[in-house]
N, C-alpha and C positions, 0 to 999 in steps of 0.2 A: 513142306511140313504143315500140317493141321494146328488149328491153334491148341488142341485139344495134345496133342503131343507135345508141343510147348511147355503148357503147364506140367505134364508129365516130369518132361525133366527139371520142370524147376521144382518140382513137390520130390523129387529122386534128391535132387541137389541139396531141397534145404533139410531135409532129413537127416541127407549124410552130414552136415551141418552141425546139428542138432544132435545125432548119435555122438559124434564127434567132441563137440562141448563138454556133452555130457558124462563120456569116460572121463574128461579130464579134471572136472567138479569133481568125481569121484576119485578121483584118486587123488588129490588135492585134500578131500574131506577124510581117506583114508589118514597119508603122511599126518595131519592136523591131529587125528585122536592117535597116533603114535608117541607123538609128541608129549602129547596128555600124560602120558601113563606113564608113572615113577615107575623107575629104574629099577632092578634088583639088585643090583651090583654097585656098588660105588669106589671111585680109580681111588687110591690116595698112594700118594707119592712119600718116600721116606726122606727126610732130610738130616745132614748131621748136624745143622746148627737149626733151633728153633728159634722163628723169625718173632714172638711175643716175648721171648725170657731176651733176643739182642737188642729188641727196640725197648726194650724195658733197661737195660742197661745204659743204653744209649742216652735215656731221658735222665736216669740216677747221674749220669755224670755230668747234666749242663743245670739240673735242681733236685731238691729235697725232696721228699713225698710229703703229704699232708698226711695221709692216712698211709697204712700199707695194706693193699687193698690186693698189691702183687704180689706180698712176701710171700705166703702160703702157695704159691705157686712156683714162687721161685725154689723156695725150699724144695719141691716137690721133685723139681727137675734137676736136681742140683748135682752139679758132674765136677769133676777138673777143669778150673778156669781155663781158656785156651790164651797161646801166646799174646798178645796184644802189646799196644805202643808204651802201655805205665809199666810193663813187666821188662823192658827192654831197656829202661831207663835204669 
């Protein structure tokens, strides 16, 4: 082999090298502005008990409020208490 055929394959090699990086940066830079782009859709899950009016409850029964800053909300949501431990007593 020629030295000239040498460099051949190594200029073949580092190209494929180089081709090769370079999908991968792209498609790397694709997934990255995928990312970027708000959603159109957003999941939301139903629950039966809302977790701000329980831990709101939670807090009324170990202190007072100073302000009621929850009430209008609680009002808002305001259903049938469910059973709990003061109702069983």
């Amino acid at each position: 082999m020629s030295s000239f055929e040498k460099s051949a394959e190594e200029l073949e090699r580092e190209l494929t090298e180089r081709l090769t990086e370079g999908l991968m940066q792209e498609e790397d830079r694709e997934a990255r502005e995928r990312r970027m782009i708000p959603s159109k859709y957003e999941i939301r899950i139903q629950t039966t008990l809302d977790p701000i009016a329980e831990e709101t409850k939670q807090y009324r029964k170990m202190a007072k409020e100073i302000d009621g800053r929850y009430d209008e909300y609680m009002n808002k949501i305001k259903r049938p208490e469910s059973t709990d431990d003061t109702e069983s007593r």
